[in-house]
Rosetta silent file (secondary structure, phi, psi, omega in degrees, C-alpha in Angstrom):
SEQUENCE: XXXXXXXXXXXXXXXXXXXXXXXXXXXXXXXXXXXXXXXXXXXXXXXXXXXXXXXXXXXXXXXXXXXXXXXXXXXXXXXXXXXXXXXXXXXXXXXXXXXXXXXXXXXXXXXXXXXXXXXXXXXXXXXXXXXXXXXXXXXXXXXXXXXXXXXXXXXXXXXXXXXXXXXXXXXXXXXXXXXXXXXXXXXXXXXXXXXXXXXXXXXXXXXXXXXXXXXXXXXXXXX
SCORE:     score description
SCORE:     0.000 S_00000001
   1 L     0.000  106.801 -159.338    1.447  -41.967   52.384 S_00000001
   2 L   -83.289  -46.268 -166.812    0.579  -40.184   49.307 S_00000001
   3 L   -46.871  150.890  164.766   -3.445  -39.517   50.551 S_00000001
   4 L   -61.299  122.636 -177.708   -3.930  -35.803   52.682 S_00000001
   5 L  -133.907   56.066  140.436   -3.553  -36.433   56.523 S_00000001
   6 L   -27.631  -69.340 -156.537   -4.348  -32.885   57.857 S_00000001
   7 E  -115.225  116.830 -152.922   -6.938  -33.890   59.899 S_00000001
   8 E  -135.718  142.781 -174.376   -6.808  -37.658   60.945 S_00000001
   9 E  -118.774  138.655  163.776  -10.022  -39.094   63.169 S_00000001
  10 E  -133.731  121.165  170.441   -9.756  -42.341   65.726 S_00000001
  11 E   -64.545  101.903  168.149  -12.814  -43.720   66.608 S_00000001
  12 L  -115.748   76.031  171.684  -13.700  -44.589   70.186 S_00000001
  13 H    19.352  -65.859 -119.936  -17.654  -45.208   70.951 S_00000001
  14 H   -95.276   -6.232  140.420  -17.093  -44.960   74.296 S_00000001
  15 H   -97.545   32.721 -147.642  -16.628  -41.292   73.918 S_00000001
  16 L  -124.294   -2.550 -169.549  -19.121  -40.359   71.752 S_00000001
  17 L    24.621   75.781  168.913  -21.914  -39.630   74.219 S_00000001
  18 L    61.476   33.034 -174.445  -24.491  -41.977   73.420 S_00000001
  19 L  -128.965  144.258 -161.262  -23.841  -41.391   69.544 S_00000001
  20 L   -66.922  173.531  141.033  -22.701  -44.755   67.267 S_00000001
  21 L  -100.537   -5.252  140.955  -19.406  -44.446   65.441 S_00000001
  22 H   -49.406  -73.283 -172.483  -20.856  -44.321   62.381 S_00000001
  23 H   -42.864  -39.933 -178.099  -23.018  -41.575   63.392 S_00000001
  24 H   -89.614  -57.910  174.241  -19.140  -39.487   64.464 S_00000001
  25 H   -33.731  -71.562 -171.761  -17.549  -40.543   61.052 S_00000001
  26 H   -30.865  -72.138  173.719  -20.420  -39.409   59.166 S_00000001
  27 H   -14.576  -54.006 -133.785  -20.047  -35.897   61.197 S_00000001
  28 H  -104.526    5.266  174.580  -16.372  -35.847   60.879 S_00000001
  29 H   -96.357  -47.277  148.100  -16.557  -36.694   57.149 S_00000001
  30 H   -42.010  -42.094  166.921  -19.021  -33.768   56.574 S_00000001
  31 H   -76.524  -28.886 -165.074  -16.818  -31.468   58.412 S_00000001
  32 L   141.162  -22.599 -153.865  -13.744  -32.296   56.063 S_00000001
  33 L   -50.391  164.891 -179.178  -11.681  -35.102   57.904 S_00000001
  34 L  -107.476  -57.466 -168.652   -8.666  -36.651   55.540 S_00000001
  35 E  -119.482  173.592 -179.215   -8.408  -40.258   57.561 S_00000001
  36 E  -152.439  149.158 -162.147  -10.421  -42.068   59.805 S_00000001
  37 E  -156.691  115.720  150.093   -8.779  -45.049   62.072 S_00000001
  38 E   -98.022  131.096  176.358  -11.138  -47.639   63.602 S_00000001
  39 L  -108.518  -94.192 -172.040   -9.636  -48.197   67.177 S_00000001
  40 L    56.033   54.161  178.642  -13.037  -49.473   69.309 S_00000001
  41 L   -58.464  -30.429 -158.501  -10.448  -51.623   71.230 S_00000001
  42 L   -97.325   12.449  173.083  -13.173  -52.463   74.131 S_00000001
  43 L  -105.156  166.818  172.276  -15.764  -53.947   71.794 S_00000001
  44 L   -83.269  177.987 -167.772  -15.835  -57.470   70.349 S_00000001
  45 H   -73.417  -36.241  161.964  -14.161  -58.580   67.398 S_00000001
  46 H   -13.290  -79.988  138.079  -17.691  -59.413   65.839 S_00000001
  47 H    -3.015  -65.005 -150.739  -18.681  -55.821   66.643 S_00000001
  48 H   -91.572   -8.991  179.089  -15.622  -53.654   65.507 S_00000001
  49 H   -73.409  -43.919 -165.072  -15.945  -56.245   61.688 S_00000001
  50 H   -60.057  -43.336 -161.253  -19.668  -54.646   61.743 S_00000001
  51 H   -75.370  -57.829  170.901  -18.575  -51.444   62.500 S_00000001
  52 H   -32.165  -49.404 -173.858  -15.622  -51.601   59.979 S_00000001
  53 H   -69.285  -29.112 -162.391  -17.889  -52.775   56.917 S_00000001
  54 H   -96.241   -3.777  159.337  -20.363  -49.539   57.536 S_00000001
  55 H   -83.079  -50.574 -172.563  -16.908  -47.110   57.565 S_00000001
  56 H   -50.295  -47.044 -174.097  -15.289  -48.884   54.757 S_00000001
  57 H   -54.026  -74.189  163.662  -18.773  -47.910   52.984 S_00000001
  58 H     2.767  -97.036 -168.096  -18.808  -44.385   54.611 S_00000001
  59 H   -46.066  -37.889  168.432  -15.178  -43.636   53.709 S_00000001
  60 H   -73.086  -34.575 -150.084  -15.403  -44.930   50.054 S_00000001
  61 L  -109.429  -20.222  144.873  -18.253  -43.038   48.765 S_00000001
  62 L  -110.324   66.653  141.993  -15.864  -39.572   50.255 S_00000001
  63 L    40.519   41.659 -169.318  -13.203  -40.651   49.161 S_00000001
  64 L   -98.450  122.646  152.289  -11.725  -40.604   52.853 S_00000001
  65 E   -52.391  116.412 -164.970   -8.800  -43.010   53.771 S_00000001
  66 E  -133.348  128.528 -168.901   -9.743  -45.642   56.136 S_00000001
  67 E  -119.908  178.444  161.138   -7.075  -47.708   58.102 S_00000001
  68 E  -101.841   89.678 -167.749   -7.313  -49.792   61.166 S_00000001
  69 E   -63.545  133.225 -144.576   -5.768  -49.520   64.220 S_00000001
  70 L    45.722  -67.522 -164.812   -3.653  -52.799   65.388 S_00000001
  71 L   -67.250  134.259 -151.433   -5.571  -55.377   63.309 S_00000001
  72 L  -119.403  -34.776 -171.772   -3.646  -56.238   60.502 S_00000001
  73 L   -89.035  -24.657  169.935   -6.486  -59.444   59.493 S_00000001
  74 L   -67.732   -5.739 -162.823   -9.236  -57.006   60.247 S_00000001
  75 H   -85.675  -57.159 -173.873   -7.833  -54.312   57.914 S_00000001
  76 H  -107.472   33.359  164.770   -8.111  -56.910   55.078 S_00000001
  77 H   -70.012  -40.274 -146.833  -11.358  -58.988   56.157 S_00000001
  78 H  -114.520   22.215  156.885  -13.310  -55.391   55.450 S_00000001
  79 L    80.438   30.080  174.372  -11.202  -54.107   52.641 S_00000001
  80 L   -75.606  162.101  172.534   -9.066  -51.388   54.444 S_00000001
  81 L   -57.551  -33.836 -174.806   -6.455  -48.917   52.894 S_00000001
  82 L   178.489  173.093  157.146   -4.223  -49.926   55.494 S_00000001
  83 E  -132.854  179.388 -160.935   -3.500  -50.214   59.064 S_00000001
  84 E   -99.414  138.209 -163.565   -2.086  -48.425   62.017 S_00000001
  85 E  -132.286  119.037  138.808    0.585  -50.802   64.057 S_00000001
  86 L   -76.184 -152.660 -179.421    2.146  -50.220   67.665 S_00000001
  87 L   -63.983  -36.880 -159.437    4.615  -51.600   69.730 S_00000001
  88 L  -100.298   -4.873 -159.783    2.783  -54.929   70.768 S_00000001
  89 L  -121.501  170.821  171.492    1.090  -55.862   67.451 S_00000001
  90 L    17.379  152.581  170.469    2.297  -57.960   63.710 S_00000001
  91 L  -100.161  160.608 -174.355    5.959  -55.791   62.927 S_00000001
  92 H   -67.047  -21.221  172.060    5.253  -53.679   59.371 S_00000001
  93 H   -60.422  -34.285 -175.604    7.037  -56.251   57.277 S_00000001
  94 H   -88.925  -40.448  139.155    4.592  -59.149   58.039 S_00000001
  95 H    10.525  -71.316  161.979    1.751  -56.547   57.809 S_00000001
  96 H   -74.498  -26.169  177.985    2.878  -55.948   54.142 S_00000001
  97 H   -57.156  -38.715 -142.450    3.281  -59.345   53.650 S_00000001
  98 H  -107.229  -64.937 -129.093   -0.546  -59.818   54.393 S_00000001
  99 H  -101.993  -30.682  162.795   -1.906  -56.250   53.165 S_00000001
 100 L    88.390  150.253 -141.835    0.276  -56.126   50.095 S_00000001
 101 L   -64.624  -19.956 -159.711    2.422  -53.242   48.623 S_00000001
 102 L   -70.174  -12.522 -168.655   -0.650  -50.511   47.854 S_00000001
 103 L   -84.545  151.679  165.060   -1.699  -50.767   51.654 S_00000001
 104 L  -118.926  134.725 -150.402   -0.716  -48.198   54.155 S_00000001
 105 L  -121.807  116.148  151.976    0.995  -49.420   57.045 S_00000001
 106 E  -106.223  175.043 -159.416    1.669  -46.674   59.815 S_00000001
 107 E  -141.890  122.547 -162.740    3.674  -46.995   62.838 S_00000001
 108 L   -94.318  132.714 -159.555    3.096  -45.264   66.652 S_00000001
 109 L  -142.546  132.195  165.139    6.435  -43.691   67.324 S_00000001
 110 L  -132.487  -43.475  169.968    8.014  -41.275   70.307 S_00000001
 111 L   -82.022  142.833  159.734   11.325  -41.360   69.696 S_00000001
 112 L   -28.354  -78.948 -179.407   14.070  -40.909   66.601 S_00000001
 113 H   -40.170  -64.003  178.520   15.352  -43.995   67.031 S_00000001
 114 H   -77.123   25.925  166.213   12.173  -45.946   66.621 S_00000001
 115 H  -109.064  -29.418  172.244   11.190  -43.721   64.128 S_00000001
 116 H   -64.882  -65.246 -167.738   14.355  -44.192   61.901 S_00000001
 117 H   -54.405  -39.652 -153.371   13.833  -48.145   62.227 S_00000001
 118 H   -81.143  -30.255 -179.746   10.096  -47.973   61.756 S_00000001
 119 H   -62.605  -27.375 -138.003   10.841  -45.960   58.319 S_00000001
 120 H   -88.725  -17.202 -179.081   13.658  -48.289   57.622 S_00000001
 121 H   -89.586  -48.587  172.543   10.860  -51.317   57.527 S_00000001
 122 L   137.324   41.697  149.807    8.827  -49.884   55.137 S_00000001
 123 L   -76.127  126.940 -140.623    6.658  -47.765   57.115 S_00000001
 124 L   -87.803  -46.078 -164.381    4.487  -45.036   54.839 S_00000001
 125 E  -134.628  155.338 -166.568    3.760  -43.040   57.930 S_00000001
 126 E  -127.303  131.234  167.144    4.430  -42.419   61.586 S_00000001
 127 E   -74.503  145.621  162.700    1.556  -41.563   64.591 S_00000001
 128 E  -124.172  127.376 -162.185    4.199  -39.396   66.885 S_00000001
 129 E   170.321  163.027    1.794    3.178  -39.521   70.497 S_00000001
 130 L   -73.573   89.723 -178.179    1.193  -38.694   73.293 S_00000001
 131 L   -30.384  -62.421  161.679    2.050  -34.991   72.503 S_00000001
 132 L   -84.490 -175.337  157.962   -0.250  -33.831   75.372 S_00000001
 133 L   -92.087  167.280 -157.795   -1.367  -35.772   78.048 S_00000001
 134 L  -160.560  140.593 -179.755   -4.145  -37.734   77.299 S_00000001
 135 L  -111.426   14.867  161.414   -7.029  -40.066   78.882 S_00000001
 136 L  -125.174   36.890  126.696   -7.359  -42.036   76.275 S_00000001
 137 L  -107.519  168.986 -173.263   -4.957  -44.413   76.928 S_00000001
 138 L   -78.855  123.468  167.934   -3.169  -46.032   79.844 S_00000001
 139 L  -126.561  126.657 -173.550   -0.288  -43.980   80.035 S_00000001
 140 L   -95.725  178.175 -142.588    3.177  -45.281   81.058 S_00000001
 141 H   -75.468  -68.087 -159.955    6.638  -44.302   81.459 S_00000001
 142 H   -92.585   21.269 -173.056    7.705  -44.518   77.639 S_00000001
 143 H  -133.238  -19.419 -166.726    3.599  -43.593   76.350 S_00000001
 144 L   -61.988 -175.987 -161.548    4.067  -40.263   78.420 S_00000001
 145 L   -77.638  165.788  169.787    3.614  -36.966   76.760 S_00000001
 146 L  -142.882    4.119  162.276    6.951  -35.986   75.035 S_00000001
 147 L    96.944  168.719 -173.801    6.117  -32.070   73.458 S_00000001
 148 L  -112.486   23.163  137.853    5.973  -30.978   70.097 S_00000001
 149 L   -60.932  -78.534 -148.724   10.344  -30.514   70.707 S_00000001
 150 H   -55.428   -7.453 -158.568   10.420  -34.270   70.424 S_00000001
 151 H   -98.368  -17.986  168.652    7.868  -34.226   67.434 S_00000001
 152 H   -79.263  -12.316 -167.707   10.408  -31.896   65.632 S_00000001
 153 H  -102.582   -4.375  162.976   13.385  -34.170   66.316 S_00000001
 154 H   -60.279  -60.231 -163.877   11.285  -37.068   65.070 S_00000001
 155 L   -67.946  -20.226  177.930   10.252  -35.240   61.983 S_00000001
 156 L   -96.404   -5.552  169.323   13.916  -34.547   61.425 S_00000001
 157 L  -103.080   -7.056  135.841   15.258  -37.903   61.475 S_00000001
 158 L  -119.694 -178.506 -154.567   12.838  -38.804   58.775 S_00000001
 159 L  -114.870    1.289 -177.637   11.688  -38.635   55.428 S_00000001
 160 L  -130.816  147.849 -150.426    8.445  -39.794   55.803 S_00000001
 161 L   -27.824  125.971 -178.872    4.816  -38.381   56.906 S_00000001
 162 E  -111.117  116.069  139.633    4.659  -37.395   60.570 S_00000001
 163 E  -108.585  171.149 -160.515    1.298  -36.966   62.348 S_00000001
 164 E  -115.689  163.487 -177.959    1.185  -36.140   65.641 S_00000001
 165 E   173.598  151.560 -174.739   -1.370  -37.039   68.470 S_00000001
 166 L   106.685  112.596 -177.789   -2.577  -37.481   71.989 S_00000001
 167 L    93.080  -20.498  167.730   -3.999  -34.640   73.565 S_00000001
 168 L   -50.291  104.863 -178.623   -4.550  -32.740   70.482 S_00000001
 169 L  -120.273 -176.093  176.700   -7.503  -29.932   70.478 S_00000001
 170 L   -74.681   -5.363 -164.354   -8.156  -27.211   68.150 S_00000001
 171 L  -100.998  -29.569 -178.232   -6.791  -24.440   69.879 S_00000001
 172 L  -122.276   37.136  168.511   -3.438  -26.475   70.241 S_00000001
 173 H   -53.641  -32.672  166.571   -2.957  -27.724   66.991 S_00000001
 174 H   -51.813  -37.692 -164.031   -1.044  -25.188   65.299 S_00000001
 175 H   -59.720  -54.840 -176.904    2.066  -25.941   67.972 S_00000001
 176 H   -27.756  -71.498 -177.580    1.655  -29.375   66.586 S_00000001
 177 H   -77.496  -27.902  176.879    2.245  -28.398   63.150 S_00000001
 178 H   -54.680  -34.638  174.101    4.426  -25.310   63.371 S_00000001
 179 L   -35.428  -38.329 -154.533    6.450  -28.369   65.130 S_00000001
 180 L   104.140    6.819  150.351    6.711  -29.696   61.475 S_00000001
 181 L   -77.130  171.676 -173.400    3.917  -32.303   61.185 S_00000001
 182 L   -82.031  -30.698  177.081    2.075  -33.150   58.151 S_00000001
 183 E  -156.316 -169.505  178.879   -1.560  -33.435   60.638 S_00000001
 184 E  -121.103  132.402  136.818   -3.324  -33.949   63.733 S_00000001
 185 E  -121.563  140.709 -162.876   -4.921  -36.963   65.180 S_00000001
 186 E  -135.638  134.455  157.853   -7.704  -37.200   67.540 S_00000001
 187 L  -129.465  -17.138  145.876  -10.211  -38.796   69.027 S_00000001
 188 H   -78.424  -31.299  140.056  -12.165  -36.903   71.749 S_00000001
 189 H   -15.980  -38.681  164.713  -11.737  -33.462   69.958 S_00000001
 190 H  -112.523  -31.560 -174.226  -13.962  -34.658   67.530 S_00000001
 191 H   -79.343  -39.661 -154.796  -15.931  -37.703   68.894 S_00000001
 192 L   -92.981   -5.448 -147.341  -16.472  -35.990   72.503 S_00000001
 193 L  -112.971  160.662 -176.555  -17.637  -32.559   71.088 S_00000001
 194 L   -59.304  -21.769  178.068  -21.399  -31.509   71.005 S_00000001
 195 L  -145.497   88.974 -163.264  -20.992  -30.934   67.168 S_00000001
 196 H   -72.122    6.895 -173.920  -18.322  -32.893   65.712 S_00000001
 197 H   -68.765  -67.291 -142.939  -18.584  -31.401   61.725 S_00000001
 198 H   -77.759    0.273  142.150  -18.260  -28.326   63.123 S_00000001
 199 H   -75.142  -17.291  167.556  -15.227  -29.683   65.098 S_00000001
 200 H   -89.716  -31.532  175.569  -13.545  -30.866   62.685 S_00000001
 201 H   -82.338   -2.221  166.353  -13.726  -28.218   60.265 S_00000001
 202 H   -81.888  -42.214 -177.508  -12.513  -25.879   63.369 S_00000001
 203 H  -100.724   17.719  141.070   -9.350  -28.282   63.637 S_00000001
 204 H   -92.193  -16.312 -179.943   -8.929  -28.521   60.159 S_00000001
 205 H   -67.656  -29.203 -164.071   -8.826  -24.372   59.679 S_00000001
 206 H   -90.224  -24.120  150.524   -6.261  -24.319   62.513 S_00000001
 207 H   -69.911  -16.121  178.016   -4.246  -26.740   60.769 S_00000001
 208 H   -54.883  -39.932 -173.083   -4.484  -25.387   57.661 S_00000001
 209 H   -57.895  -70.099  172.143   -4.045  -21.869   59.300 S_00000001
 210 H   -25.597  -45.625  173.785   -0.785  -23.007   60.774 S_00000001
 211 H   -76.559  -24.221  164.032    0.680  -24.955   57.247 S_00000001
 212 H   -42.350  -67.002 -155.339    0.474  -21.535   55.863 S_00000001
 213 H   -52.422  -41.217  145.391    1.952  -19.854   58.073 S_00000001
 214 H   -12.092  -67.266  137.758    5.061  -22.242   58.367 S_00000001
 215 H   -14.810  -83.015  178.392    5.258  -22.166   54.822 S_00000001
 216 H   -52.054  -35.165 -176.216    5.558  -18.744   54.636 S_00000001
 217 H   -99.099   37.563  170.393    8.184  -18.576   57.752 S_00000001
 218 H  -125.992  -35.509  167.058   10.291  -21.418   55.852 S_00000001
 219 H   -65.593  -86.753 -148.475   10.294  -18.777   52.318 S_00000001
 220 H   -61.794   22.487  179.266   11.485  -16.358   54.543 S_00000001
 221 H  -114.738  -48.334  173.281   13.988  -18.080   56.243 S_00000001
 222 H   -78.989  -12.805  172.504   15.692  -19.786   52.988 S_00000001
 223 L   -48.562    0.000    0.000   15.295  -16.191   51.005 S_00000001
């Protein structure tokens, strides 16, 4: 995943207090966001194609990367960069097969082992997760939170982009990255908040603040 994925946004309506998801892109594109991921799982398919064509516009015109979440034929009905894959949906080889090689296909991850395999398929990038706990999913046995430990032993069994998510606010994004990801993803942090610009440019300074700092304790460590 060559594009910047500080700051990574997933769109749910249904947290948005009475505001579209257009209306929370726009926001979160003004504050600064790097990606954007239409989720809208609870809408029709009809619905999340509408909503998809007025983000693809959105997203093009800042030069923002816009993926899909699951839908691998909705990703290329509306002309996405790529899409975001779990456990249950298309594996990333038939994905690429569809989306072709320029698309970026990421892959929801908790452990090494299915992080090594998911790289090993030709995944560009990995969601790592539910960091925190989190309400916005159903969360099960193997979906439970696993810590920003597991998000370093993830990040160390591969070579390729790690963001991290579930549970993710601004105040405790730095752990996130000091962990060793490349970003943050969210979706009530930004969608839920009374001003989402100026949430997102608060939880892009504290990642930024954080990749410094990192930086800086990784020169001094190899000096």
């Amino acid at each position: 995943m060559n594009t910047p994925v500080q700051t990574y946004l997933v769109t749910q309506e249904d947290r948005s207090a009475g505001r579209s998801t257009t209306e929370i892109v726009e926001a979160a594109i003004a504050g600064g966001v790097d990606v954007v991921q239409l989720r809208e799982k609870d809408t029709t398919a009809r619905r999340r194609y509408k909503m998809g064509q007025n983000i693809r516009e959105q997203t093009a015109q800042a030069g923002v990367t816009f993926l899909v979440n699951d839908r691998v034929d909705l990703a290329a009905a509306i002309d996405a960069d790529g899409v975001h894959l779990g456990d249950e949906d298309l594996p990333v080889t038939a994905a690429r097969e569809v989306l072709g090689q320029d698309a970026i296909i990421g892959r929801s991850v908790s452990t090494p082992t299915a992080a090594q395999e998911a790289e090993r398929v030709g995944a560009d990038y990995l969601g790592v997760g539910a960091v925190y706990p989190t309400g916005t999913k159903d969360v099960t046995a193997e979906s439970a939170e696993i810590g920003p430990e597991a998000v370093t032993a993830i990040i160390e069994a591969v070579s390729i982009p790690v963001v991290g998510i579930g549970g993710i606010t601004p105040s405790n994004a730095s752990e996130v990255i000091q962990a060793g990801a490349d970003g943050v993803a969210v979706v009530s942090a930004i969608t839920s908040a009374d001003n989402p610009t100026a949430a997102t440019r608060k939880l892009q300074e504290s990642v930024n603040k954080a990749s410094i700092e990192r930086q800086i304790g990784n020169e001094e460590t190899s000096a």
